[in-house]
C-alpha positions in Angstrom: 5.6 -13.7 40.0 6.0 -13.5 36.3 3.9 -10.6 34.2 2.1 -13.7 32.3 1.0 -14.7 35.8 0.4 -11.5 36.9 -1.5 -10.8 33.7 -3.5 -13.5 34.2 -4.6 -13.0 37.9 -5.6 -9.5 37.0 -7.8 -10.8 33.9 -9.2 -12.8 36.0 -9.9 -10.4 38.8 -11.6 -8.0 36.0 -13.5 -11.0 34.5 -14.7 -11.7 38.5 -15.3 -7.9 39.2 -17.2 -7.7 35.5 -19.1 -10.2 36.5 -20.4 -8.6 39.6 -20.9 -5.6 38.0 -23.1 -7.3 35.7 -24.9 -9.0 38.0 -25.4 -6.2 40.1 -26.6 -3.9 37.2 -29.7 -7.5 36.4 -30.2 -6.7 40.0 -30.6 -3.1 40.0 -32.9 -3.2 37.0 -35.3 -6.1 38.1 -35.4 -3.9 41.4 -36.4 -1.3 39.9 -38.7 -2.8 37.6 -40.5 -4.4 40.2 -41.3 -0.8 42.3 -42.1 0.6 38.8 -44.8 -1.9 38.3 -46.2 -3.3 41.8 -45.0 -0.3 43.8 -47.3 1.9 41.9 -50.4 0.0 41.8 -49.6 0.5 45.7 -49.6 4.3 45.4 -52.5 4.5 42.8 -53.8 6.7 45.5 -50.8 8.8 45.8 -51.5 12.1 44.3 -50.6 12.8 41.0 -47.8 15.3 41.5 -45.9 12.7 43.9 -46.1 10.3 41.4 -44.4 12.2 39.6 -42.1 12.9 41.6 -41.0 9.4 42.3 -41.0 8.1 39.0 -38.4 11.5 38.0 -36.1 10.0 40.9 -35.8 6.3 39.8 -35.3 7.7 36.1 -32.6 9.5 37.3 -30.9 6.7 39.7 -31.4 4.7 36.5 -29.1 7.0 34.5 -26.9 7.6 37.2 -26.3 3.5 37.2 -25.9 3.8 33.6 -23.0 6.0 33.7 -21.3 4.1 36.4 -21.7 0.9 34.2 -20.3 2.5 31.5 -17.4 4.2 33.3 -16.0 0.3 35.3 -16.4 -1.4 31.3 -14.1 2.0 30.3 -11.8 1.4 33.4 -11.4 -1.9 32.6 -10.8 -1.9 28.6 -8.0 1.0 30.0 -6.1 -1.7 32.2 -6.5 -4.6 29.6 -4.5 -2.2 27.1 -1.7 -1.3 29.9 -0.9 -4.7 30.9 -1.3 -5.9 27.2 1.7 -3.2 26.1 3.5 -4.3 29.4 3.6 -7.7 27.6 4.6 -6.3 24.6 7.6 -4.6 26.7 8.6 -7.7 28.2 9.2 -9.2 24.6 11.1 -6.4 23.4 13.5 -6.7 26.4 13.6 -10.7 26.1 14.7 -10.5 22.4 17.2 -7.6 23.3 18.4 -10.0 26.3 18.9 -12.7 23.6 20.4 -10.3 21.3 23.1 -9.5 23.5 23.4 -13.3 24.5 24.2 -14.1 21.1 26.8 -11.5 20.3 28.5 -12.8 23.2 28.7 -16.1 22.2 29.6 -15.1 18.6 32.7 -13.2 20.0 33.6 -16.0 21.9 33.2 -18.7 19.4 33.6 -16.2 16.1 30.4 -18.2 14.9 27.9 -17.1 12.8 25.0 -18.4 15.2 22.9 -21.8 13.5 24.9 -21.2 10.6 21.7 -19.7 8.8 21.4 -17.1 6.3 20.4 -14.0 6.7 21.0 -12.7 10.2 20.2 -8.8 11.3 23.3 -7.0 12.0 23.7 -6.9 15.9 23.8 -2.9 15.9 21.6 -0.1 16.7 19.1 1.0 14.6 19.5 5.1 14.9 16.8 5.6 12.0 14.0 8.2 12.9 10.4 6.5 12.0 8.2 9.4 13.9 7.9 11.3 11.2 6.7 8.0 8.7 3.3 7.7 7.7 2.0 4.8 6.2 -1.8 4.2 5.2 -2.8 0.6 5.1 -5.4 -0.1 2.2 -7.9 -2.5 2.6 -9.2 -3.7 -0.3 -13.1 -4.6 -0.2 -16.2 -5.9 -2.0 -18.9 -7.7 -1.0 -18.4 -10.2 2.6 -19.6 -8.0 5.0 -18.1 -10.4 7.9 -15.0 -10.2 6.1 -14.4 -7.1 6.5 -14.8 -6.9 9.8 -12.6 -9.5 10.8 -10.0 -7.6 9.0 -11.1 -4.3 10.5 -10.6 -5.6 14.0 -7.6 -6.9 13.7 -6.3 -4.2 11.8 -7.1 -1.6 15.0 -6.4 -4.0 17.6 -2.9 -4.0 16.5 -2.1 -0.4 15.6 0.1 1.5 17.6 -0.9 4.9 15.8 -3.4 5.6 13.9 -1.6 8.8 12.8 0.9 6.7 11.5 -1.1 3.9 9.9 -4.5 5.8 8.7 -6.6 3.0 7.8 -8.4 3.8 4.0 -11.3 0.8 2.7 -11.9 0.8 -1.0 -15.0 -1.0 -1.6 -15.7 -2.4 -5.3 -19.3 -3.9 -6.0 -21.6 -1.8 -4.5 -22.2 -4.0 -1.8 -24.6 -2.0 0.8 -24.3 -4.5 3.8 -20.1 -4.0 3.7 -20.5 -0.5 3.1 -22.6 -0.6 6.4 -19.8 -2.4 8.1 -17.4 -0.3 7.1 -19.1 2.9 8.3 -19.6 1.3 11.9 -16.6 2.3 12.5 -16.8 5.8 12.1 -13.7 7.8 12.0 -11.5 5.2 12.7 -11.5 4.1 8.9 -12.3 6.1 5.8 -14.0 4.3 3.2 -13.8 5.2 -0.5 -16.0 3.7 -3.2 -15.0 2.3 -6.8 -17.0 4.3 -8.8 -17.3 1.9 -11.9 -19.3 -0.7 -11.5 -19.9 -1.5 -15.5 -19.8 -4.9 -17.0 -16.4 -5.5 -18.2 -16.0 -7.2 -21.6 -14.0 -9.9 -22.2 -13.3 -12.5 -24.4 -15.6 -16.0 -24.2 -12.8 -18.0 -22.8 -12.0 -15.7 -19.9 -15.9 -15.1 -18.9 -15.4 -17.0 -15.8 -12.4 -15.0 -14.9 -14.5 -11.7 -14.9 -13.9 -11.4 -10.9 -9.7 -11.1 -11.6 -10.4 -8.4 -14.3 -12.4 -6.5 -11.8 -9.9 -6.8 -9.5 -7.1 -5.5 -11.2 -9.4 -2.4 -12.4 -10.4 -2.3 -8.6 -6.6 -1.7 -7.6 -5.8 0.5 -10.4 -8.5 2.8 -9.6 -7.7 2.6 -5.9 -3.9 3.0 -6.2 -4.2 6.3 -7.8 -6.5 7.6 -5.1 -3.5 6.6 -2.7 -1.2 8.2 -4.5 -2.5 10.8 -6.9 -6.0 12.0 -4.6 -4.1 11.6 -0.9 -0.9 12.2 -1.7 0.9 9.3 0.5 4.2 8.5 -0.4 3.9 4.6 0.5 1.4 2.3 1.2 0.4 -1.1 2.7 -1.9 -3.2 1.1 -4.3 -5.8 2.6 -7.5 -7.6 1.3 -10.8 -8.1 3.1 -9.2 -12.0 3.6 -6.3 -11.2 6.0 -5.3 -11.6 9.3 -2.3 -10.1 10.8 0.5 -10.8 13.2 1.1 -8.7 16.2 4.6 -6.9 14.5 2.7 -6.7 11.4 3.3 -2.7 11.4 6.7 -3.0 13.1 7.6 -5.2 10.3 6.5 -2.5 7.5 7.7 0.7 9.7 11.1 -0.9 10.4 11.3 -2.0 6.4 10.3 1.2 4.8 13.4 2.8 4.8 15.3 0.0 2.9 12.9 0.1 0.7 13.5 3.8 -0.1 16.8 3.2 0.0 17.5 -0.1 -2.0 16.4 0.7 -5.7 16.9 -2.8 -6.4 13.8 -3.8 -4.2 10.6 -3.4 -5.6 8.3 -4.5 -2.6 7.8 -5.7 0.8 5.5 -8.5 1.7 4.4 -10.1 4.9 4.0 -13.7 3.3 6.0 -16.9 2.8 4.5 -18.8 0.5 6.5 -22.0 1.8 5.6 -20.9 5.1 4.6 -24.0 7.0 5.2 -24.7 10.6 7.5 -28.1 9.2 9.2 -26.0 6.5 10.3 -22.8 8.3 12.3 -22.3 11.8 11.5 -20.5 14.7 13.6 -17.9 13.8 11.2 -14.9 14.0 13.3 -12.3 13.0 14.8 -13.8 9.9 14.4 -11.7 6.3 15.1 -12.8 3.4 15.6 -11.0 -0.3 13.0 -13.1 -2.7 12.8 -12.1 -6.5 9.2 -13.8 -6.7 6.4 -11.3 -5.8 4.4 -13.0 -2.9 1.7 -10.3 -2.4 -1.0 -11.4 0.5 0.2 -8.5 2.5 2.7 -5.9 0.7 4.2 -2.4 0.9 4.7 -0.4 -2.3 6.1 3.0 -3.1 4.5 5.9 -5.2 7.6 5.9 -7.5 6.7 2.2 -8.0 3.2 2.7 -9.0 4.1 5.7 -11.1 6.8 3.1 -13.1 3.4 0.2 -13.3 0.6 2.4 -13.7 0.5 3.6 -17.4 0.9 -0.4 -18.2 -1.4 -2.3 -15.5 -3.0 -5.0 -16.6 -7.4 -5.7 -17.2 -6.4 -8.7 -15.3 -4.5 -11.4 -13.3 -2.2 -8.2 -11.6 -0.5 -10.4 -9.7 1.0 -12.3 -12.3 1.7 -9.6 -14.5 3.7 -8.2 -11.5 5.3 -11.0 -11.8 6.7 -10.8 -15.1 10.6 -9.5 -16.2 9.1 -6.8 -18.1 7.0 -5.2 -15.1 9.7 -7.1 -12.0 12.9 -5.7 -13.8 15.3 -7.9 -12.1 14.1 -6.4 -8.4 13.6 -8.5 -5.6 11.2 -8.0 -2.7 12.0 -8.6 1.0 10.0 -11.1 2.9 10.0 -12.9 6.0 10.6 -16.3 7.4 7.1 -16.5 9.2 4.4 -14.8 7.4 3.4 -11.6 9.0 -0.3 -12.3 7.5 -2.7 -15.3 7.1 -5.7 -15.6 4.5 -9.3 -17.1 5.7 -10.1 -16.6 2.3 -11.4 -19.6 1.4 -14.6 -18.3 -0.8 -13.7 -15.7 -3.3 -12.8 -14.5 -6.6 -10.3 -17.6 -7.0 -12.8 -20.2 -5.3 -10.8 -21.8 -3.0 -8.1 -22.4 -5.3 -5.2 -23.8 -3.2 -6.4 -23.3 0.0 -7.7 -26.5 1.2 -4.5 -28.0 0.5 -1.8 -25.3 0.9 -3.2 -22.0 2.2 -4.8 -22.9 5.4 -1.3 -24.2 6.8 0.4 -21.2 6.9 2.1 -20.2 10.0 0.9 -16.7 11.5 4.2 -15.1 13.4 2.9 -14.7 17.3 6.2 -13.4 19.0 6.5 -9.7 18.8 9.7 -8.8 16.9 11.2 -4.8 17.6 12.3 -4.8 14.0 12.8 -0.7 14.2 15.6 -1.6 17.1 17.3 -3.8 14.7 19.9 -2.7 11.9 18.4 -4.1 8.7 21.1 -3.3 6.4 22.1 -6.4 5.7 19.4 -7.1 3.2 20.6 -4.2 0.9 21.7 -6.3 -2.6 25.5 -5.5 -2.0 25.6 -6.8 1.7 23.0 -9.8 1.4 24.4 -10.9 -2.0 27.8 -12.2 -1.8 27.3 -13.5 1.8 24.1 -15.4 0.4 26.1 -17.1 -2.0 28.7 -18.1 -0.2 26.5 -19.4 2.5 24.8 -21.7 -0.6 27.4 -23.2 -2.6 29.6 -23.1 0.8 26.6 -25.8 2.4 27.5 -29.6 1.2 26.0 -31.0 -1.4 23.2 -34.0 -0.9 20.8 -35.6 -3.1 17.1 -36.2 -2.6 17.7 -39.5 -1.5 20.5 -38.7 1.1 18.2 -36.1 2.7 14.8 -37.8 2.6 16.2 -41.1 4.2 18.6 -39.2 6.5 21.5 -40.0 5.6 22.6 -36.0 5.8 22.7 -36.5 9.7 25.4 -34.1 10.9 24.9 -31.4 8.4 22.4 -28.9 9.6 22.8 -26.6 6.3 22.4 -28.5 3.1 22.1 -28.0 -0.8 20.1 -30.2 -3.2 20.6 -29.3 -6.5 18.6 -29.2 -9.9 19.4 -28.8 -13.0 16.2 -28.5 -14.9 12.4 -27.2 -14.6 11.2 -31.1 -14.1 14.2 -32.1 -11.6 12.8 -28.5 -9.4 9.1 -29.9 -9.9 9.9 -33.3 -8.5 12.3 -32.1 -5.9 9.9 -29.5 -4.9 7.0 -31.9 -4.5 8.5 -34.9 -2.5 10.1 -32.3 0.1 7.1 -30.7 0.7 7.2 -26.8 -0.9 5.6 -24.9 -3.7 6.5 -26.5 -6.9 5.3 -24.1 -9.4 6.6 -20.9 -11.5 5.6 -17.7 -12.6 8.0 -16.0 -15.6 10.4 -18.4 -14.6 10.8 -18.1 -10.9 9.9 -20.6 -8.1 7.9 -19.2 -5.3 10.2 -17.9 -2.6 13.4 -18.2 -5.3 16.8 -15.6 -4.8 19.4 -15.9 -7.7 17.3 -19.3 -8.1 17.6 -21.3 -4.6 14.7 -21.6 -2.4 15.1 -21.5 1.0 13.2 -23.9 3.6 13.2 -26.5 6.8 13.1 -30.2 6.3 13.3 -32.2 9.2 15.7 -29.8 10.9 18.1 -29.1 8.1 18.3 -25.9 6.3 17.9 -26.4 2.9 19.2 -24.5 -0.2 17.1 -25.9 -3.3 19.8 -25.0 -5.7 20.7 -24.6 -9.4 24.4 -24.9 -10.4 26.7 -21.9 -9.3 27.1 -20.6 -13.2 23.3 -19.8 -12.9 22.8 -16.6 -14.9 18.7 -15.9 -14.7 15.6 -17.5 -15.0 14.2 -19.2 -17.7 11.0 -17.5 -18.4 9.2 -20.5 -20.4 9.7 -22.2 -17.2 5.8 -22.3 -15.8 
């Protein structure tokens, strides 16, 4: 019998035995309801002191109910969590199993397997993460339910909460979140924006005032992170986002390139071109990215000290975005986004997220990143190897690919050779056709990365590309 199976027959079974328990408790408590009430206008003539008496028992048989009630619903959360971590062991040792099946048959076939780019480096990870401690910031305002959709998923998936301290900063003086948040009691901390004031900005950018509160918002709560606390790292959520099971194991395993790699200046958990038709199934796949995706992102205090003294009244994200602030580093992010937004009523209204937002794919399969060698995404490694992969993959137009005529060829390049070629390519295949400072969403050394109808594609710009063209927008 398989552990799903067995998983679900003892679910089941606990569901059953829950059930009884309940039942039994209704039981119990109509019993005793009914001697309370009835029983005594039997014994009105009972004296006093054995009245007494009787009522002291059935309080106490009560309790004593009470605490067995309370002990089964204990027992039972217990062996929920033990055969869900016995799940997660069985996916660990599939993916090592299908690790060790595919260096196999690359040394039998000296293949690079599916001929996609970038694969993790078949070796042993010997890196020591014990001793790594990264907070998770939640950033907060006013949606109380929010909030705590965020907060449960948060805890149901941390494996330490030494390791990951949970920290909500709450903006807007909200007094329903701030309730929320202190529900949880010492699982959380919760720290409050102290500036509330009006912001003053100019008449055009009035109805932008929630992005400039924003941005003052993360200032404010960046230095507490890293000037008040002390952490050396951090990972930073909104009150919008759901997370993937390996969401910490993705972060944990990353940190150390990102220590390591001065050319990074990030990690994210999102692909912004992350829909189930335009990525692969290819769980562990990471890819260098020089646009900044956010939604989800790990940042370093030597970072924030370098962006601090110049952060922006408003629009962060952008500004991040720019050359001056990005500095020709690239972030690492994944193939199937680690996070997915519910956001859909907030500062930006819903911009985007009827039509694109919505669809992105939230990873499910558990990925042991800290067993896998991810030294393959350091610039030196990933760079050469991603180039050659590129401009090595034959060359089709739109038309080829979009009435299949590039049958045969499951890595292909479509090139462009301006902003408006990129736009119009971009839109009939399906992936985010906009810039910020220059750079497509998802873009390395200019080429975008993405699935179309089982080909991987390289949106590409000639090979003498040199940088990005920052008017491009």
């Amino acid at each position: 019998m398989t552990l799903d199976l067995l998983y679900y027959f003892i679910m089941k079974k606990q569901r059953t035995f829950l059930t009884a328990c309940v039942f039994l408790f209704i039981c119990w408590n109509l019993g005793a309801y009914y001697v309370f009430v009835y029983g005594t206008k039997r014994t009105e003539t009972l004296p006093a002191p054995h009245l007494s008496e009787r009522l002291a028992r059935l309080q106490s048989e009560l309790k004593d109910q009470m605490q067995v009630n309370e002990q089964l619903l204990l027992d039972i959360e217990k062996e929920k969590a033990i055969l869900i971590q016995k799940k997660k062991d069985q996916e660990i040792l599939q993916y090592k199993k299908k690790l060790e099946e595919e260096n196999k048959k690359r040394d039998e076939n000296n293949l690079n397997i599916n001929n996609e780019l970038p694969k993790p480096q078949r070796t042993k990870n010997d890196y020591s993460y014990s001793s790594v401690v990264l907070p998770v910031l939640l950033i907060a305002c006013n949606r109380p339910s929010a909030v705590k959709r965020s907060l449960d998923t948060l805890l149901r998936h941390r494996p330490s909460e030494k390791q990951f301290p949970i920290i909500v900063s709450q903006d807007c003086g909200h007094l329903e979140t701030e309730k929320t948040i202190l529900s949880y009691g010492d699982k959380v901390t919760l720290i409050k924006q102290p500036d509330l004031s009006d912001i003053k900005v100019s008449t055009q950018h009035k109805k932008f005032i929630g992005y400039y509160k924003i941005a003052r918002h993360y200032r404010w709560a960046l230095n507490q992170i890293f000037k008040q606390l002390n952490y050396d790292a951090v990972i930073i959520v909104e009150d919008d986002l759901d997370i993937a099971v390996d969401f910490f194991e993705y972060f944990l395993a990353t940190y150390p390139l990102l220590v390591e790699d001065k050319s990074l200046m990030c990690v994210s958990a999102w692909n912004d071109n992350g829909k189930p038709d335009r990525i692969s199934n290819q769980a562990d796949l990471l890819y260098r990215s020089d646009f900044f995706p956010g939604l989800g992102w790990m940042l370093l205090k030597e970072t924030w000290i370098d962006l601090e003294p110049n952060w922006p009244q408003g629009f962060w994200d952008d500004w991040m975005r720019h050359p001056d602030q990005r500095k020709e580093r690239s972030c690492i992010r994944p193939e199937i986004s680690r996070t997915d937004t519910f956001g859909k009523i907030g500062v930006s209204k819903g911009q985007f997220f009827e039509q694109h937002l919505k669809y992105i794919k939230l990873n499910t399969q558990f990925i042991p990143f800290t067993q896998v060698d991810l030294s393959y995404l350091k610039k030196e490694n990933y760079n050469p190897r991603f180039r050659k992969e590129v401009y090595d993959a034959p060359e089709v137009s739109l038309h080829q690919l979009t009435k299949e005529d590039a049958r045969g060829f499951p890595v292909v390049r479509v090139k462009y050779m301006s902003k408006d070629s990129f736009k119009t390519t971009a839109r009939t295949l399906g992936i985010m056709n906009d810039f910020k400072s220059g750079v497509p969403r998802t873009g390395y050394l200019g080429v975008v990365s993405f699935m179309y109808r089982g080909h991987r594609v390289y949106l590409a710009p000639d090979p003498s590309f040199t940088g990005y063209d920052v008017s491009w927008m």
